[in-house]
C-alpha positions in Angstrom: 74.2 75.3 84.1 76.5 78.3 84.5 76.8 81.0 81.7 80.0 83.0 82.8 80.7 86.4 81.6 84.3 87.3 81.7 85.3 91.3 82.4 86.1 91.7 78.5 82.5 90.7 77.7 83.2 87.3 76.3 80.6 84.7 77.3 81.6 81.4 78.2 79.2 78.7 78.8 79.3 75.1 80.9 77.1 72.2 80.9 78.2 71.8 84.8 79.2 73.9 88.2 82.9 74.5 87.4 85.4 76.1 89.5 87.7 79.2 89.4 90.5 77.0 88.7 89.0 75.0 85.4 87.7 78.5 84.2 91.3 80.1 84.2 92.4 76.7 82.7 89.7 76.9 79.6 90.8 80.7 79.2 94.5 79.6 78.7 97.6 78.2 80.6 99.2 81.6 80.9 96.1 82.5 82.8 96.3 79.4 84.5 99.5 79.4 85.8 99.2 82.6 87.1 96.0 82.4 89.4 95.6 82.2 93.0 91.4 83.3 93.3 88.8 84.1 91.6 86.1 86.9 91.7 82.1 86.5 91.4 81.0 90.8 91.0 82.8 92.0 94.5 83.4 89.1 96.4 86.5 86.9 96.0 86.7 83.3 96.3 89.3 80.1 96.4 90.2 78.8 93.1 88.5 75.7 93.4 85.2 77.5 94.4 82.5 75.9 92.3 80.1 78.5 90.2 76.7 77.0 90.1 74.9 79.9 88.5 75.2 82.9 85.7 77.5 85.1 87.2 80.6 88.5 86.3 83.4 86.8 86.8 87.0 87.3 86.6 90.1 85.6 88.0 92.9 87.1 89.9 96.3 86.8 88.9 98.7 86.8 91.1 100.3 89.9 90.1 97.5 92.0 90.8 96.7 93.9 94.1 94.1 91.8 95.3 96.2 88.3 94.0 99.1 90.0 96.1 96.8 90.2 99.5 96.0 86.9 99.3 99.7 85.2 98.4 101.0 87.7 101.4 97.9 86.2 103.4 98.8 82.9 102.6 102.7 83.5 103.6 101.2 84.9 107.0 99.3 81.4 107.5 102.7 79.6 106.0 105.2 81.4 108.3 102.3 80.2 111.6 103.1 77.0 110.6 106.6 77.1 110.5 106.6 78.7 113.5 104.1 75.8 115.2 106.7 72.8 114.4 109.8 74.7 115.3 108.0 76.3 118.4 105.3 73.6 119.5 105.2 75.4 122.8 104.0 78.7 121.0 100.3 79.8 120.5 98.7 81.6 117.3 97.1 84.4 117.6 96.0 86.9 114.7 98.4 87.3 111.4 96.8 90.0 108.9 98.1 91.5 105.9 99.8 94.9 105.7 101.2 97.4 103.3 104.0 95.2 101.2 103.8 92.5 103.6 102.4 90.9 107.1 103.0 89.9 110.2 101.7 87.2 112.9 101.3 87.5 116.4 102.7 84.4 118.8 102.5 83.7 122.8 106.0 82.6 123.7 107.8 83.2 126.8 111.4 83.6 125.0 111.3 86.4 122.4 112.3 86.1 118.8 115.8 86.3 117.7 117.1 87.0 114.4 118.9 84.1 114.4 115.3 82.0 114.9 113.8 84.3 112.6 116.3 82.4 109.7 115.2 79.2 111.0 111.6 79.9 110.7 112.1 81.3 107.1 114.0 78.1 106.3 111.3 76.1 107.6 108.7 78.0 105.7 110.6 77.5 102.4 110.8 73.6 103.3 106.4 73.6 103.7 106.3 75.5 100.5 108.5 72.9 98.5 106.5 70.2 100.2 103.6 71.4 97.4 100.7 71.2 100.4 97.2 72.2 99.1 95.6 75.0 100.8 91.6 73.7 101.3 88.6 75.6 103.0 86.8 73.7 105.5 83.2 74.9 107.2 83.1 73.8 111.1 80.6 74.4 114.0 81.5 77.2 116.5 81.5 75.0 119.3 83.5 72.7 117.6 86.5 75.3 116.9 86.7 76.5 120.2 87.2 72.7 121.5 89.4 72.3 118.6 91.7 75.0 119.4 91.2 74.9 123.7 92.2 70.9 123.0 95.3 71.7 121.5 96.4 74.8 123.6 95.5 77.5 121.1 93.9 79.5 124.1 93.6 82.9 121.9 92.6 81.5 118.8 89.6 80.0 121.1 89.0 83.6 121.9 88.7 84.6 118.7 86.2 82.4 117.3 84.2 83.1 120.8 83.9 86.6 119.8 82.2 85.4 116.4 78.8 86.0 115.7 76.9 82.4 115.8 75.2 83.1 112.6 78.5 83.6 110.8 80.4 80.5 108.7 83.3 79.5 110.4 85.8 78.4 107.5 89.3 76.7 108.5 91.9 76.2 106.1 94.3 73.5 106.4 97.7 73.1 104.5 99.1 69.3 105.8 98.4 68.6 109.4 98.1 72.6 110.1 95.2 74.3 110.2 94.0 77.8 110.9 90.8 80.0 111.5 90.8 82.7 108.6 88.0 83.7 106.2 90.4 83.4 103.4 90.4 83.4 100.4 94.1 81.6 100.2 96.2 80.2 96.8 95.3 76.6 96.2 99.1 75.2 97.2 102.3 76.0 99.4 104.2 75.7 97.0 102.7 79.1 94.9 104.6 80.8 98.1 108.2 81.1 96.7 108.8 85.3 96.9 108.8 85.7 101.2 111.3 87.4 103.1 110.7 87.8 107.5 112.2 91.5 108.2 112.0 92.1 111.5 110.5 91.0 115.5 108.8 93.6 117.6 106.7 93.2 120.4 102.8 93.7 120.5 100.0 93.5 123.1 97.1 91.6 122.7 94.4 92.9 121.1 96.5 96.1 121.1 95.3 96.8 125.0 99.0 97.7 127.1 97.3 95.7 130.1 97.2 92.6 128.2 100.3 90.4 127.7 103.0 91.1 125.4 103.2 88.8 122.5 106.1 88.4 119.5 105.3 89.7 116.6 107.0 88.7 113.6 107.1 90.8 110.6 107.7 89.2 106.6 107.1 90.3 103.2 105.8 88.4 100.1 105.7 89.3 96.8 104.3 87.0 92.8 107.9 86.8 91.5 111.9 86.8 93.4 112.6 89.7 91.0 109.2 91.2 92.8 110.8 90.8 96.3 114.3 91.4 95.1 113.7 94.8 94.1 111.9 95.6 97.6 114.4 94.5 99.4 116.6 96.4 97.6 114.5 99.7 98.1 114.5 98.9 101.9 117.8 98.7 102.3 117.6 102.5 100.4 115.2 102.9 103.4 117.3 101.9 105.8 120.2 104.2 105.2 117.8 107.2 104.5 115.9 106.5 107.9 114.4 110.1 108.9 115.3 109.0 112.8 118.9 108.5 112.5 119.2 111.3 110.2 117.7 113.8 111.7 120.2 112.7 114.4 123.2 112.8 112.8 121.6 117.0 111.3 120.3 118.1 115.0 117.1 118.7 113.3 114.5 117.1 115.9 113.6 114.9 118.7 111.2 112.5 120.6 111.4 113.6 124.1 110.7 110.0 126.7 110.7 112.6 129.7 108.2 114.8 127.6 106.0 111.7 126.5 106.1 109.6 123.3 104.7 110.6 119.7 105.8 114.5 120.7 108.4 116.1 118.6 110.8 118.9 119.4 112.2 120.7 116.8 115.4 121.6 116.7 116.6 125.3 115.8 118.2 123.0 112.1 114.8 121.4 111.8 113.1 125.0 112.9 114.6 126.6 110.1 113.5 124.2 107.5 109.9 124.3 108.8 110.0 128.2 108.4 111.2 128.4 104.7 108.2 125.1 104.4 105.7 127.3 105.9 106.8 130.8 104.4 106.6 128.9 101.2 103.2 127.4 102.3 101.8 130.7 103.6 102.8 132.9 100.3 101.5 130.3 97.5 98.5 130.7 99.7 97.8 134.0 99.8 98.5 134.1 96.1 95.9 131.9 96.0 93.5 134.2 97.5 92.9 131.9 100.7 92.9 134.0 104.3 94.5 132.3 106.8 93.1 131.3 110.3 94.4 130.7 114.0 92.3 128.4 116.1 92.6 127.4 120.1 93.7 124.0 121.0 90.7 122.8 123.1 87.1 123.0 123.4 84.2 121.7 125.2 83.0 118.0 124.5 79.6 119.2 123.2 81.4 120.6 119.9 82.7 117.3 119.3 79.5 116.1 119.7 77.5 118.1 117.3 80.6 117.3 114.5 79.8 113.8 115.1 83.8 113.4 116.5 82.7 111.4 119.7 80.5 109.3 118.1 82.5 108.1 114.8 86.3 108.9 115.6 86.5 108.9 119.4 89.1 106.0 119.5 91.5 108.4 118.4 90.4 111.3 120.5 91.8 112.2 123.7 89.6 112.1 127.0 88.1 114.8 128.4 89.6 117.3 130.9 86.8 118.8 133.5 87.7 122.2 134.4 84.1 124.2 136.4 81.8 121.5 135.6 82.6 121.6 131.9 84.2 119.0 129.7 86.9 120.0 126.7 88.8 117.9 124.3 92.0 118.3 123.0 91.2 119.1 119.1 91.8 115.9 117.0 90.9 118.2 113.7 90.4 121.8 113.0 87.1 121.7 111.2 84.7 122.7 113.8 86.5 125.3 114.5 86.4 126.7 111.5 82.5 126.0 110.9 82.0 128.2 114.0 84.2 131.3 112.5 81.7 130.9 109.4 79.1 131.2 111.7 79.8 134.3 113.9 78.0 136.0 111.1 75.0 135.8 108.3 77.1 135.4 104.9 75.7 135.9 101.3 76.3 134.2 98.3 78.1 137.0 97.0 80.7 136.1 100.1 81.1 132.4 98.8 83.2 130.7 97.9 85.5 131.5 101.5 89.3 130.1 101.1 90.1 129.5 105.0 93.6 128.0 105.8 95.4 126.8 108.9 98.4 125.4 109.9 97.1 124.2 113.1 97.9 121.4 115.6 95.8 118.6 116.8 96.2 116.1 118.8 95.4 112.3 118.2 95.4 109.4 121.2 97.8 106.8 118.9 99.3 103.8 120.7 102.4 103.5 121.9 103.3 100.6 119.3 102.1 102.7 116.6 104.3 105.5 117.1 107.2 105.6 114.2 109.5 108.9 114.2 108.1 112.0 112.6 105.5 109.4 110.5 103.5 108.4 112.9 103.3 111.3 116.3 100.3 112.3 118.6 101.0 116.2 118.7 101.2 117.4 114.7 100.4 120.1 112.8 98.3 120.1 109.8 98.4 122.3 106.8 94.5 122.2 107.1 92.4 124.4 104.6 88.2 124.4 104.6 86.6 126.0 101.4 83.2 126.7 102.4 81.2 127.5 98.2 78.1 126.7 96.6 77.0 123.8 94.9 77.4 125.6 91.5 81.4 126.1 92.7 82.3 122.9 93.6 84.3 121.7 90.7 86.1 125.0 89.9 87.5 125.1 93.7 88.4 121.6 93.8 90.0 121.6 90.4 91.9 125.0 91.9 93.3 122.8 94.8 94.5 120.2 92.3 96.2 123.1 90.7 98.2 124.2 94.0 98.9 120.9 95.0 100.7 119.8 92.3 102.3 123.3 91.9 103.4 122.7 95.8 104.2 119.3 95.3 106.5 119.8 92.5 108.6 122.4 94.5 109.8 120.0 96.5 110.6 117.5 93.6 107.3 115.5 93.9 106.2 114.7 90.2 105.1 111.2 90.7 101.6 110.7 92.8 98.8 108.5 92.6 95.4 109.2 93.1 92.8 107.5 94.8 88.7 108.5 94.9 87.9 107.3 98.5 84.2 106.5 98.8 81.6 105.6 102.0 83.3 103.8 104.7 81.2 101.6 107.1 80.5 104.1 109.9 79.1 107.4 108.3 76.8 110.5 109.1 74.5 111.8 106.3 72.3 110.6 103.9 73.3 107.8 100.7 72.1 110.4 98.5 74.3 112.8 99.7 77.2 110.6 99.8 76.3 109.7 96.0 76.3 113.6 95.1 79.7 114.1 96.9 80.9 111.2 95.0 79.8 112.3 91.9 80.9 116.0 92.1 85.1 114.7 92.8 84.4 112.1 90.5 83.6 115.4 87.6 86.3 117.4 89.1 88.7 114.6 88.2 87.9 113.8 85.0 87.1 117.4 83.3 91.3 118.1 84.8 92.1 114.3 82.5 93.3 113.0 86.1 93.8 109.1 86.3 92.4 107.8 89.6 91.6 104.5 91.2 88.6 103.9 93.6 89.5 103.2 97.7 86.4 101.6 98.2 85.3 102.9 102.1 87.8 104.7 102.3 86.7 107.9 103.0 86.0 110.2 105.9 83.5 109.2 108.3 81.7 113.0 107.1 82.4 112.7 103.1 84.1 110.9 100.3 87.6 112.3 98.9 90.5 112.1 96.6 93.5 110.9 98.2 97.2 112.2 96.7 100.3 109.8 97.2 103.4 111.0 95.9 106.4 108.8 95.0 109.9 109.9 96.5 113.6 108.9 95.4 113.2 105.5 96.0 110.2 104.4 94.3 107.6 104.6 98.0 104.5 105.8 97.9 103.2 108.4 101.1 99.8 109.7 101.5 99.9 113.8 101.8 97.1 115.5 100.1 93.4 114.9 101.2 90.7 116.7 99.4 87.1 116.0 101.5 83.9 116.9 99.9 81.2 117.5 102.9 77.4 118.3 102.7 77.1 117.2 105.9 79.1 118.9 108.8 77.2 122.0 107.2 73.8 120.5 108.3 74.8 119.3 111.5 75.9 122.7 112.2 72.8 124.7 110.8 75.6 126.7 108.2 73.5 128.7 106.0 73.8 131.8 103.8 71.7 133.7 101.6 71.1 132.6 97.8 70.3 134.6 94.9 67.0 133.7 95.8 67.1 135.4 99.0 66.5 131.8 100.7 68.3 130.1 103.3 70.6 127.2 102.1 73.7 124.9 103.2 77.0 125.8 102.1 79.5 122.8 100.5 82.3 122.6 102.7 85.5 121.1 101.3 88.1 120.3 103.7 91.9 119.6 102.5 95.6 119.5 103.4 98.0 119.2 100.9 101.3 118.3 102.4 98.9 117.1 105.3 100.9 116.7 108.6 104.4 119.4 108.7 106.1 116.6 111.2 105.1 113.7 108.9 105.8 115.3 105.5 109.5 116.6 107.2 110.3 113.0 107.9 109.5 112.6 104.0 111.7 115.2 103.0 114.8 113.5 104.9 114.3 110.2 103.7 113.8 111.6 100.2 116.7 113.8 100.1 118.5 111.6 102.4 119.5 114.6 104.6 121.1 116.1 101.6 118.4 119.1 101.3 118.3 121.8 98.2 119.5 125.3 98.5 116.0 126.6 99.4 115.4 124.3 102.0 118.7 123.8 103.3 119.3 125.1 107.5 122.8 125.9 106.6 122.8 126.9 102.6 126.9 127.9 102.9 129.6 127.1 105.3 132.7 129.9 104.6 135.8 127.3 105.7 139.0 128.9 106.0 142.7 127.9 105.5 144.7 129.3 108.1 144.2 131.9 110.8 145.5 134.9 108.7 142.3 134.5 106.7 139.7 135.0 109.8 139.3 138.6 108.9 138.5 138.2 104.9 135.7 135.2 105.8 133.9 137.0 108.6 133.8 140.0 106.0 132.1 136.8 103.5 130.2 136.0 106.0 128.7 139.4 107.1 128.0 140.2 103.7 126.2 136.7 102.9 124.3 136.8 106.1 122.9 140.7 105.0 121.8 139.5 101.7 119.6 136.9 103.6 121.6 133.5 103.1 122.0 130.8 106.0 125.4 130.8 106.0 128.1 130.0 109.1 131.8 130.2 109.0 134.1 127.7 110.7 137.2 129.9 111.9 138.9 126.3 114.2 142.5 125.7 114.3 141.9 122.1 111.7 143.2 121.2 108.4 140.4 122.2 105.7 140.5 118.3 104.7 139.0 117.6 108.5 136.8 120.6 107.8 135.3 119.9 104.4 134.9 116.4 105.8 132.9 118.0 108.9 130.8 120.0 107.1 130.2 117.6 103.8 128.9 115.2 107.0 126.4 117.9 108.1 125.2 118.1 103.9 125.6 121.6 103.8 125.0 122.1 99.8 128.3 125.2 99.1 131.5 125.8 100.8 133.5 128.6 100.5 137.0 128.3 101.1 139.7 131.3 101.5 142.8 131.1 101.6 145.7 133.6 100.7 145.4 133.4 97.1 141.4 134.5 97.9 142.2 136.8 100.0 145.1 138.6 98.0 142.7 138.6 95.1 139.5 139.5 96.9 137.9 136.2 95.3 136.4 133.6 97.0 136.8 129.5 95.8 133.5 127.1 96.0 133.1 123.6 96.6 129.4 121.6 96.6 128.5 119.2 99.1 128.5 116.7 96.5 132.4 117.1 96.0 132.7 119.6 92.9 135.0 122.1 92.8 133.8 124.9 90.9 136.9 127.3 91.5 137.8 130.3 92.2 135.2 133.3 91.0 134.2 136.7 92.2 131.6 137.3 95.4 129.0 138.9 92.9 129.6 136.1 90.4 128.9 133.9 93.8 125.4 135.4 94.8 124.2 135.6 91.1 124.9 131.7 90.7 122.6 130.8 94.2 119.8 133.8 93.6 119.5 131.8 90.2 119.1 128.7 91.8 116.5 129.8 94.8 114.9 131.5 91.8 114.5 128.0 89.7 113.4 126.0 92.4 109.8 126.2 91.6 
């Protein structure tokens, strides 16, 4: 009979199989009330699961991670069924779970409005009350697809066609609803009580544009109302900081439809923040003794080839263009480039470790559905770095780029991050005992710096594990920047070598990392985090001189020359308006000071200051002026 140990150590014993559920129960009702799975070593199962032998257990609580996957899972199944007796018409396809949420795919010929999306989430909270259990059921292939093809479910047939034979085929059924799904799922509808649908878009099937368009409804679920409540709350903050219309209503960039989708053009506002980001990027840099690089945009297929791009990441590669018999790619990274500059000659160990940074521009093939703004593009530019050391140096230069990223990070008001120690994914190159001294090595550099992590399991790069950075912005979001890679592979594949103390031949480490990790993307993050309303550093217009009347042209362009010499972004708006309408203008466009002149200015050779938040800060003296900002550039890092 079962001995279970518990994740504290405590050992509890039963004369019989026993399931999740009476486990939690025997632990406590607290425990109890709050479980929706339970957990044998890595693999999760339904609470009524029965343990027949010694096992590591634990139970999941619905207020964890993994207990929040499977409630949103369970929603995604919840909101199919709605959606089956309000639409009998419409077919189910494929409903996974996504960051804060989920969404389900449907075959309809009328699309979704947001009128029946308020239906269907009235419906779903009538199944929930209804208190249906959620049970697994194990069926024959063959009797799933006649299952489904019987009652019209022509793509969930599909699906379970495309499953191996030697797999289980589980079906969970809440009522007279059922569904395919591996599960796990909570034990009861009426567990589901936190759900909110967002939003309709429209998807292909199986993500292939030739394919027919299907609806897909988007939702979020969360353990408690307070939970959801709170999100909600933080995407209507989203809504009104949303990068697109912002950057807008500021001139600062645009998706061209003529040009091609996931391209961005920068505008000459949006130009002039990326130069102060990369003049800032570029000095900190070089301070940090790294040399910086310029690589082509193209090169012949074989490259790709030996970096082991075509074989593990070509999905998200662009197809080759033939030009005299020869294949190139567009790059999709800038590491092979960089392998080959360390190779156009024999280095030492006395050369090592080499800093090498980049802001170059790759190109990824993304789908049209995919594309979102500045966050998600197919043309970007990445503030890409390799370090190419000796074993002996890993830990110092890693512990070094923790240094500068949270150096840079904090410049631009980022003290909250998460990090994340992303291990062997599913498709790799190299050996597991590389992998496990990668591993190891970030695991060190981590811990000897007192940094907090949690583990991605396969999550890392197809060439080497990594530490993932995600910083939290105004509203409480978390965004993926910094990626530190450690690689002992790409140096093989590529025959790297230099000379050891030894005088033998040996394999460099090669770290790869970007720390604000795409310019377009991590622009989009600085709207939304600002909302538009940039610092003085980083502001395209840091002063606007506004004047009264006409009579005052004169003194202001005087301001303004004088302003402009020192090195300030500064315009002057000289129109025939009241300065209301013009401090309105110009508080619109966020510029952070105004200067405004009148005759009392002028007769006094003074100048009077307003913010963009509305403060008046009064009259003062030019010098006083330029002291006050030269302080604040000075503080911002």
């Amino acid at each position: 009979m079962p001995n279970l140990t518990l994740p504290d150590g405590t050992l509890k014993e039963f004369d019989q199989p026993v399931s999740f559920a009476d486990v939690a129960k025997s632990i406590g009702p607290g425990l109890f009330k709050s479980a929706v799975a339970g957990k044998i070593e890595e693999k999760i199962f339904d609470l009524s699961y029965l343990i027949n032998n010694d096992s590591n257990i634990s139970i999941i609580t619905r207020e964890s991670e993994e207990g929040l996957e499977i409630i949103r899972h369970s929603t995604a199944h919840l909101m199919a069924h709605a959606v089956k007796e309000l639409y009998p018409e419409a077919e189910v396809t494929i409903g996974p779970v996504i960051e804060n949420g989920f969404y389900y795919d449907f075959a309809i010929e009328n699309p979704f409005t947001d009128e029946d999306l308020e239906e269907i989430e009235k419906k779903m909270q009538e199944i929930a009350k209804q208190d249906l259990p959620i049970s697994r059921e194990v069926w024959l292939k063959k009797d799933a697809v006649e299952h489904f093809k019987n009652i019209s479910e022509n793509y969930k047939a599909e699906i379970i066609q495309d499953i191996p034979d030697d797999e289980d085929l589980s079906i969970y059924k809440q009522g007279d609803w059922l569904d395919l799904c591996r599960g796990p799922h909570v034990p009861s509808t009426n567990l589901l009580n936190a759900f909110k649908l967002t939003k309709v878009a429209g998807a292909y099937w199986r993500g292939d544009s030739s394919n027919k368009m299907l609806q897909r409804i988007y939702g979020t679920a969360w353990a408690d109302k307070k939970s959801l409540n709170h999100y909600l709350e933080q995407l209507k903050q989203a809504k009104k900081r949303d990068h697109r219309r912002i950057g807008k209503d500021l001139d600062l960039f645009s998706i061209q439809g003529e040009a091609g989708g996931g391209l961005v053009f920068w505008h000459p506002n949006g130009s002039k923040i990326r130069q102060v980001i990369e003049d800032y990027w570029r000095t900190k840099h070089l301070e940090a003794e790294y040399e910086l690089l310029y690589t082509p945009h193209i090169a012949l297929d074989t490259l790709w080839q030996t970096s082991g791009h075509t074989d593990y990441y070509q999905e998200s590669m662009y197809k080759p263009i033939e030009d005299e018999n020869k294949l190139y790619r567009l790059k999709p990274m800038n590491c092979p480039f960089h392998v080959l500059i360390y190779k156009n000659q024999l280095r030492s160990y006395r050369d090592l470790p080499i800093r090498w940074a980049e802001l170059g521009t790759v190109y990824r093939h993304e789908m049209t559905g995919a594309l979102h703004g500045l966050m998600r593009v197919r043309g970007f530019t990445q503030d890409d770095a390799h370090i190419f050391c000796t074993e002996d140096q890993v830990e110092t230069e890693i512990t070094n780029i923790l240094n500068l990223t949270i150096e840079i990070l904090h410049a631009f008001t980022f003290d909250q991050y998460e990090i994340h120690l992303a291990t062997k994914p599913e498709k790799f190159v190299g050996k597991d005992s590389i992998w496990t001294k990668a591993t190891k090595a970030l695991e060190q550099a981590l811990s000897s710096k007192g940094l907090e992590y949690v583990i991605d399991e396969a999550g890392g790069a197809f060439y080497g594990p990594k530490i993932d950075i995600k910083i939290k912005d105004a509203i409480g979001r978390l965004w993926q920047c910094t990626t530190i890679q450690l690689d002992f592979n790409l140096p093989e594949r590529f025959d790297m070598q230099y000379i050891g103390s030894d005088g033998h031949k040996h394999n460099p480490v090669m770290i790869h990392r970007t720390l604000l990790g795409s310019i377009e993307r991590f622009f989009g993050i600085l709207i939304e985090h600002f909302e538009g309303k940039f610092p003085l550093w980083l502001a395209p217009t840091q002063i606007t001189i506004l004047t009264i009347s006409e009579s005052q042209n004169n003194y202001a362009a005087t301001i303004y020359e004088k302003l402009k010499n020192i090195g300030f972004r500064v315009k002057i708006d000289l129109r025939n308006e009241t300065i209301g309408s013009k401090i309105r203008d110009h508080t619109l466009k966020k510029v952070p000071y105004f200067i405004i002149v009148g005759n009392q200015e002028v007769k006094h050779d003074q100048i009077s200051v307003r913010t963009q938040k509305g403060d008046d800060l009064g009259t003062m003296e030019f010098d006083q002026f330029v002291t006050n900002l030269t302080t604040e550039l000075t503080d911002k890092k």
